[in-house]
N, C-alpha and C positions, 0 to 999 in steps of 0.2 A: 540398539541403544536404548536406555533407558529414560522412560519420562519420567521428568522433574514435575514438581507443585510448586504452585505459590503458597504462600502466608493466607490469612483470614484475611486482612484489609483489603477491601476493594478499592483497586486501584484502576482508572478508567479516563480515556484523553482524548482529544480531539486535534487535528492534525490537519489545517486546510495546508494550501499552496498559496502562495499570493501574487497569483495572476489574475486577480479580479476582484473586484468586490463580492462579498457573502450575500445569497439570497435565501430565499424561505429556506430551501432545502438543506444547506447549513445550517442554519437556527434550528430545525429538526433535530439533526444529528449532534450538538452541539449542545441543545436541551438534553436532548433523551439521556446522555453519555456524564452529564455534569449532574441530570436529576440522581440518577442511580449511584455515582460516589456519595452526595450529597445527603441522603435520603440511610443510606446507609454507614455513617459517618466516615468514610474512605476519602482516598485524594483523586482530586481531577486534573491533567496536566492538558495545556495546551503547547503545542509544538509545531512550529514553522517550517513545512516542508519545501524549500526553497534551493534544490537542488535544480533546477530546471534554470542557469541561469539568462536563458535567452529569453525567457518570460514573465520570469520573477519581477516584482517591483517594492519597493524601501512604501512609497507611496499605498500599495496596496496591504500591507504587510502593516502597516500603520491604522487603517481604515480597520480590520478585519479586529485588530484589538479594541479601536474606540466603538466600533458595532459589540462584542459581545458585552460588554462592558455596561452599554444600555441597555441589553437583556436582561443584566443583572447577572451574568457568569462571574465566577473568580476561579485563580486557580493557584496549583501550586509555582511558587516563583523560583528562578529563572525560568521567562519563556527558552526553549531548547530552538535551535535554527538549525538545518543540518548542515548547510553551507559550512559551520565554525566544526562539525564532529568529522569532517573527510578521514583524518587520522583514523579514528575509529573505524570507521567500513576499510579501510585501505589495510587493518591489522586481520580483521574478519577476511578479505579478500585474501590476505595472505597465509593467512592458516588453511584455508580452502585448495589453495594452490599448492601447497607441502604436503596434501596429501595425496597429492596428482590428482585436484578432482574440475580444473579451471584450464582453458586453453584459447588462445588468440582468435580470431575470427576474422578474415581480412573480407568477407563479403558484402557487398553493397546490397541495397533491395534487388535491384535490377537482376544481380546475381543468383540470388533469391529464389526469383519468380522466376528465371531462365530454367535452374536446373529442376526444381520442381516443374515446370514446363517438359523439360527432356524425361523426368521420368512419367510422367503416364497420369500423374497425377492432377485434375485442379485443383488451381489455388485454396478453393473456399474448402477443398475438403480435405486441408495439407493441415489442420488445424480447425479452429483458430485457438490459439494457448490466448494465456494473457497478455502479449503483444505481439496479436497478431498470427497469421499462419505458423505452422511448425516448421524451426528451420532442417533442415533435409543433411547435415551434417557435413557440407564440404570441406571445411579445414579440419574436420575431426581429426582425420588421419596425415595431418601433418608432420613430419620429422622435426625433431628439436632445433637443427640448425639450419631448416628453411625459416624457422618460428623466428629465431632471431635475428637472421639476417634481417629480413619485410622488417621485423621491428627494428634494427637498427639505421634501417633506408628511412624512419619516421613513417612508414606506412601505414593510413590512418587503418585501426582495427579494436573492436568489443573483446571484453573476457567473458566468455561463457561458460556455465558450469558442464559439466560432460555427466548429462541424466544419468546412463545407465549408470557408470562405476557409482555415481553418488545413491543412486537407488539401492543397490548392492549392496552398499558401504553400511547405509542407514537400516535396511530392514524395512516390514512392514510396520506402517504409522498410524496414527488416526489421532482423531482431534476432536474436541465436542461441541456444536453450535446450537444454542439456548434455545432456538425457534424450529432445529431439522436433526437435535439430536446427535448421535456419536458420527463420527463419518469417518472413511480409512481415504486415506491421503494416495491419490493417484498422479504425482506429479509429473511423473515417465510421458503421461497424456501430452504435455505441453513441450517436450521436446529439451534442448539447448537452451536455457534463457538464459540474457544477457546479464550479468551480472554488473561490468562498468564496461565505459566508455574512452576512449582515449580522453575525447575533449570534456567528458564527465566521471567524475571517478569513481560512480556508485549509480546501482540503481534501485530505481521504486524499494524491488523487492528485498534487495540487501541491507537497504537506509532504514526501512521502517521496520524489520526484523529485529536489526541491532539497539535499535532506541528502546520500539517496547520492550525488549528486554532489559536494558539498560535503568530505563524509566518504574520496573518494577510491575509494569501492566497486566494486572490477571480478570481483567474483560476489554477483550479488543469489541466498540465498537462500530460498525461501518458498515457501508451501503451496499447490499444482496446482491451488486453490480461486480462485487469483488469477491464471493463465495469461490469463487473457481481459483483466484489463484491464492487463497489461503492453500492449499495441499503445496506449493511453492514452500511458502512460510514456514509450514509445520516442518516439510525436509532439510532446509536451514536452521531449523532450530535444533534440530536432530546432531545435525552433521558440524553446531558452533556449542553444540551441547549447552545450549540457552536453557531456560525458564518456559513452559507451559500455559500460557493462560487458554481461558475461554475464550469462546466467539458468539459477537452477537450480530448477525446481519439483518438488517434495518431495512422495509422495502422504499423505495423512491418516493421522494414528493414530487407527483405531479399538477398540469394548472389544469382547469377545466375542461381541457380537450384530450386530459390522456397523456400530453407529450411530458417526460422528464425535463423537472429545472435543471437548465445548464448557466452557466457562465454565455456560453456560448449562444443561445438562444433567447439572451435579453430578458431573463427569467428575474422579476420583483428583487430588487435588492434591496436590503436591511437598511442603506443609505437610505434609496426615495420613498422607501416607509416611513420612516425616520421624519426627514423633509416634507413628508406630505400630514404629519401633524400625527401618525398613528403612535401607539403607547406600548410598551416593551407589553403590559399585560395581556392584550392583545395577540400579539408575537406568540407570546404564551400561551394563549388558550387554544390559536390555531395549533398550535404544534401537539399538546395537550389531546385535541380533537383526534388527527392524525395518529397518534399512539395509541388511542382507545379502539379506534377503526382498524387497525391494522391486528390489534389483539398481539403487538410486540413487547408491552409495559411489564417487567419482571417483577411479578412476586405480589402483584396488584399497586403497587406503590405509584 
């Protein structure tokens, strides 16, 4: 397949989840991605990844706007939610599946880790793709109307894409990231990934695929945590014959001792900065500081 260009305008977005409130490390990624449309007279979009809906919150999703907001970000309007685009990946899913390249999955973790158990292999070296170990393909070779039947008993089960024929299908790929240069897309590495869920109808990989393209985005930026499963992305783009952009991967802000800011490990939030009297310029200068350090700031800007 052939790759597509974008346009001149830089176009560049920021895409939390809101399952928590925003700390340093978003404001990073958040700055760096808004300075670069900004600086360069392009658009910056914020977009509400909120497909997770057993942790999503209306309440957090609120805060994350009136935080960047005191940073001093804007962006292009409508914010996007993906919750409201299902339609969209559900059309994407279904093109994928017409061309024989999607098939049902009825295995649990448990399942998982048994048969990769039975073959010889451990766990930790079955993988690990971008969620997780590599699954070991036991429904692959399922007959059509085993597949429907399980699916018409309501038996819970994932759509996965089937790597190899999709590998086949797409050719060799590669993609180019601003900080490590061209790269060829090995996505065969990461096995079967899930594409949706019964009880979710998209995943990570498919949702944010279909937007930045949709959205126009010819510089993804995001956190060096997610380098691995860009070659995911690029063969998705291949195979929905999407749009091309760059990549630009950001390294981690971490606190004084090394550890990555997480949500999860009670990492400064933009709130109790806020609250605690500090000033968006500040905000700024840390993040500012951090760009200079890292030698990530394109173009010197």
């Amino acid at each position: 397949m052939n790759q597509k260009t974008l346009g001149d305008t830089l176009v560049t977005r920021f895409a939390p989840s809101p399952t928590g409130l925003l700390h340093l490390g978003h404001a990073y990624s958040a700055l760096f991605a808004w300075r670069l449309a900004d600086s360069a007279g392009g658009k910056f979009h914020l977009r509400i990844e909120d497909i997770d809906i057993g942790r999503c919150r209306p309440e957090f999703e609120e805060a994350i706007i009136e935080d960047l907001r005191w940073v001093g970000i804007d962006w292009v309007e409508p914010v996007w939610r993906q919750s409201q685009r299902m339609h969209r990946y559900g059309l994407a899913l279904a093109k994928l599946d017409a061309m024989g390249l999607v098939y049902p999955c009825f295995c649990t973790r448990k399942d998982i880790a048994a048969e990769v158990s039975r073959s010889g292999t451990a766990p930790h070296l079955a993988g690990p793709g971008p969620d997780g170990p590599v699954y070991p393909g036991i429904c692959r070779a399922l007959d059509t109307e085993t597949r429907r039947a399980r699916i018409a008993d309501g038996e819970p089960h994932a759509l996965r894409l089937d790597m190899a024929a999709a590998t086949a299908c797409a050719g060799t790929l590669t993609w180019h990231d601003r900080t490590q240069g061209e790269q060829t897309a090995t996505p065969e590495t990461f096995g079967d990934v899930v594409l949706a869920r019964k009880d979710v109808a998209t995943s990570y990989h498919l949702a944010v695929t279909v937007d930045d393209a949709a959205q126009g985005v010819s510089l993804i930026t995001r956190g060096v945590d997610l380098f691995a499963a860009t070659d995911i992305h690029r063969l998705l783009q291949a195979l929905l014959d999407l749009d091309v952009p760059e990549w630009h991967h950001i390294p981690l802000l971490t606190n004084g001792d090394g550890v990555r800011l997480t949500k999860r490990n009670q990492a400064s939030t933009l709130r109790a900065l806020r609250e605690s009297g500090t000033e968006p310029s500040e905000i700024w200068a840390k993040a500012i500081r951090q760009i200079a350090q890292s030698a990530v700031l394109c173009d010197g800007k």
